[in-house]
N, C-alpha and C positions, 0 to 999 in steps of 0.2 A: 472503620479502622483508620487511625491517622498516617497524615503518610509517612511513609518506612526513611530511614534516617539518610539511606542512598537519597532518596529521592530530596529530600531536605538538605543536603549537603549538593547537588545538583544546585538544587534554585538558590542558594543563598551564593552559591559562588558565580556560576553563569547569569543571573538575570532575565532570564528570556523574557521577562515582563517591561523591559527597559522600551522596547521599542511600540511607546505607547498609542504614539497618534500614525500608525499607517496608512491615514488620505495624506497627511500633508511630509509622510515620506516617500510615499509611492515604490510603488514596484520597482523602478529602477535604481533607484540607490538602495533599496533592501538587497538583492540581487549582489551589488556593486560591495555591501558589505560581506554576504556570505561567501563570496565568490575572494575573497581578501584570505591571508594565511588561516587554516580552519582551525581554532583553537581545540575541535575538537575529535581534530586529525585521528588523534592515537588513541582514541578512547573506541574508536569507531570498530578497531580491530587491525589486524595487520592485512596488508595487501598479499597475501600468498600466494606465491608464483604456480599459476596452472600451467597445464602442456598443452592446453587451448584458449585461448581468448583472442576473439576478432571484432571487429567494427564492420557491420555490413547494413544494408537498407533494407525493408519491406515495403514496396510497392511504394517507396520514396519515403519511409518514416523509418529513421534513424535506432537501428538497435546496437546491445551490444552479446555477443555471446560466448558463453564461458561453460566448460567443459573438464573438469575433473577427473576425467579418466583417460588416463594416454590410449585407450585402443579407440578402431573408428569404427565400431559395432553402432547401431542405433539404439537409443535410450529413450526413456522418459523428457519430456520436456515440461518446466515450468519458465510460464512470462510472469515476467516482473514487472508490477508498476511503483516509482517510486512515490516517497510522500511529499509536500510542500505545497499546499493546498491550493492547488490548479495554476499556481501562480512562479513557484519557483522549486528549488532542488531539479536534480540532473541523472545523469548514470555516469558520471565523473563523481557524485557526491554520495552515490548508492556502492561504486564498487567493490569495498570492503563486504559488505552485508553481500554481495550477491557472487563474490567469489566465494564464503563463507557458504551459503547455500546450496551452491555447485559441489562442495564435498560434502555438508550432511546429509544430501538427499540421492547423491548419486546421477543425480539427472543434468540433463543439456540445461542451463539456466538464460534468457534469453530476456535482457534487459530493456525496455523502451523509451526511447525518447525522446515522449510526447510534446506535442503542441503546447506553451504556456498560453495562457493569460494575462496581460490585457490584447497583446497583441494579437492573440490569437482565442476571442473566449469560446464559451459553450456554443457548438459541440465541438470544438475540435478537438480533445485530448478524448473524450471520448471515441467518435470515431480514429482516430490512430489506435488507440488500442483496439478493439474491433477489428481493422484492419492488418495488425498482426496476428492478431488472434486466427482470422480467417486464411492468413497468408501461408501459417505454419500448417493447416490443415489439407490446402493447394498444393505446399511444394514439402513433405516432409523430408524427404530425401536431404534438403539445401540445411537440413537445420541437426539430421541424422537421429531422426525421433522413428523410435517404434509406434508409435500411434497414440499412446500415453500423455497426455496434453491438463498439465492443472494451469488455472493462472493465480497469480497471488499480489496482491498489495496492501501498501500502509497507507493509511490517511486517507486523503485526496486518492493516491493511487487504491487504497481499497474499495473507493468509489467506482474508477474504473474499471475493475476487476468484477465486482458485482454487476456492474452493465454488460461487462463483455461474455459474463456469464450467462445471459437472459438472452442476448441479442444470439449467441450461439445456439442454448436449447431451440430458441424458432427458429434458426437457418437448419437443425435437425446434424450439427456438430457435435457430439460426446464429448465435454469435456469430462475427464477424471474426478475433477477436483477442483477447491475453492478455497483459498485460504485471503481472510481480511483481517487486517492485524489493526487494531483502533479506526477501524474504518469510520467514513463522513457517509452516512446513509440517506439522511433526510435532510434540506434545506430547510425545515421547520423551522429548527433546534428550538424546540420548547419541552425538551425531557426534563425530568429530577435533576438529572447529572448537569446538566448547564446552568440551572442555577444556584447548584452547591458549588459547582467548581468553576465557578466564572471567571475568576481573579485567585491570582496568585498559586497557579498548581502549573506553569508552564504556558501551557496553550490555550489563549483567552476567549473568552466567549466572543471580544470585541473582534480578535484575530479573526476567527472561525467566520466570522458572520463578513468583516471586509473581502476575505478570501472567496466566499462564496458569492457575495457579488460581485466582487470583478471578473470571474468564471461564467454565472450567471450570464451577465449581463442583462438585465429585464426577462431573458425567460420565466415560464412557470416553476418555481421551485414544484411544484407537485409532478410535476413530469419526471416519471421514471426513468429516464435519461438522466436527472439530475438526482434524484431521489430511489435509489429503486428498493429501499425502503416501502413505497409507494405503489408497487410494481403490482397491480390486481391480482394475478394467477403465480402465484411462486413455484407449483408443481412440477415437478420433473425438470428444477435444476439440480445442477451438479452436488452430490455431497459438500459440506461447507466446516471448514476448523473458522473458527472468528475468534479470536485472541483480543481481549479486552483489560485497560488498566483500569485499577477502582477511582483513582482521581481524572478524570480526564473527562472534558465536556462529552468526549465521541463516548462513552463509556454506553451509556443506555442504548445509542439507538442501532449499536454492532448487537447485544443481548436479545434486543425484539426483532432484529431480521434473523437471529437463532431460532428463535423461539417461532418464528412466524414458518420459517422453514421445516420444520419439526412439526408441528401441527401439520403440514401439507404430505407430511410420509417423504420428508427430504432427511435424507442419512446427517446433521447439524449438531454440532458439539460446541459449546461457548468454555471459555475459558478464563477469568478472570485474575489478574495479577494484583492479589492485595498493595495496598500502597504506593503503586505504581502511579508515574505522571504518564502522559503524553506522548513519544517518544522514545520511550526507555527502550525498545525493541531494537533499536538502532545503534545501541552504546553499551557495548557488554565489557567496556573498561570504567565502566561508572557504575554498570548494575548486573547486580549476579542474577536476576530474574529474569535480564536479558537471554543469559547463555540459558537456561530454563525453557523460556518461550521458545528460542531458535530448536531447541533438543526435541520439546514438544512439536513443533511445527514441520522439522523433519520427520518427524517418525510421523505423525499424519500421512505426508506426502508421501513418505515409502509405501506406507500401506497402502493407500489409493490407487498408487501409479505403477 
């Protein structure tokens, strides 16, 4: 399917493909630009005033937590990781999407905000998330969870989420639930989808592959830590939604950790959004698939949790 006309009225106005040579921009003025007025502040969603949202730490890693329902009963919790592939984006740059979640799902939404890259590479946004992951299971009380525990991310952050999914089944944690939305599963990247949609759908193969080395940093791309695509024994992780767009390099290899989980007798449901770029998940003032995906992705998460 070609891509759907949102999506083509996206790349023809924003450019994302402009920022072609990222060794010789590097991280910090990529950063330095995103971090400038967001052009695409208002597309992201409205910042809806909750009756909770605080800024608090996990065992020194920086979260943020948002809370939807004025009473202080204990709920459902989902962790958030955001996307920006290992290297940049924030929970300043997520909070539209993760206030937005805190009332579709009803649950405590508890944002993270991981270790970057280069300054900080692999493993460290890994373990930070882990470390929350585990932290919320320590003190539920601090966080006002009934016991209900999914975690969920995009991109890079769905990388996360799928580690911190694997590292919990062996610590013997239950989590609920698993949601990866265009997740980065393999450092291969030698699918189909990466080399249909290399150039010009958003987010470039060339992108993906700098981002992952500066994460990387000479580790084994096959290490499940970095890949848990990779991951020998998938058994007895958590049920999993994986939300997939059809143009998007990450497209195949969220499909085959469905698929690999499903084979294993794991509860896995894939989803794929015709037409869709890279992204789109995050901008439901550009794309009505967006507000689709978030409906779908709630109503998973209720059920689960």
């Amino acid at each position: 399917m070609p891509l759907h006309p949102q999506a083509r009225a996206y790349l023809a106005r924003y450019a994302p493909d402009a920022e072609a040579d990222l060794d010789s921009i590097g991280p910090d003025e990529i950063r330095e630009r995103r971090a400038a007025p967001d052009p695409l502040a208002i597309q992201r969603g409205p910042l809806t005033k909750l009756p909770f949202v605080r800024d608090e730490q996990a065992e020194g890693v920086p979260i943020r937590i948002y809370r939807a329902d004025p009473g202080d009963g204990a709920l459902p919790v989902a962790v958030f990781f955001h996307r920006g592939g290992w290297v940049y984006g924030s929970v300043k740059r997520s909070d539209a999407l993760c206030r937005d979640l805190a009332i579709r799902t009803r649950a405590v939404v508890v944002s993270v905000d991981y270790r970057l890259a280069p300054e900080h590479p692999f493993p460290a946004a890994a373990d930070d998330a882990w470390t929350v992951v585990r932290d919320l299971f320590a003190r539920p009380a601090f966080y006002q969870c009934n016991g209900g525990v999914a975690v969920v991310g995009e991109s890079a952050g769905g990388n996360l989420a799928a580690v911190a999914a694997w590292r919990a089944r062996d610590a013997g944690l239950a989590l609920r639930h698993q949601v990866l939305i265009c997740p980065a599963l393999d450092l291969a990247m030698d699918t189909p989808s990466y080399r249909e949609y290399a150039k010009g759908h958003g987010l470039r193969a060339a992108e993906m592959a700098w981002c992952a080395t500066t994460y990387a940093e000479g580790a084994d791309p096959a290490d499940p830590l970095l890949s848990p695509l990779r991951l020998p024994d998938v058994a007895g992780l958590p049920p999993a939604t994986v939300v997939t767009a059809e143009c998007d390099v990450l497209r195949d290899e969220g499909e085959r950790y469905a698929e690999r989980l499903a084979g294993a007798g794991v509860a896995a449901e894939a989803r794929r959004f015709d037409g869709m770029i890279h992204g789109f998940f995050g901008l439901p003032g550009l794309f009505d698939q967006a507000t689709e995906a978030r409906d779908y992705v709630a109503e998973r998460l209720r059920e689960f949790l």
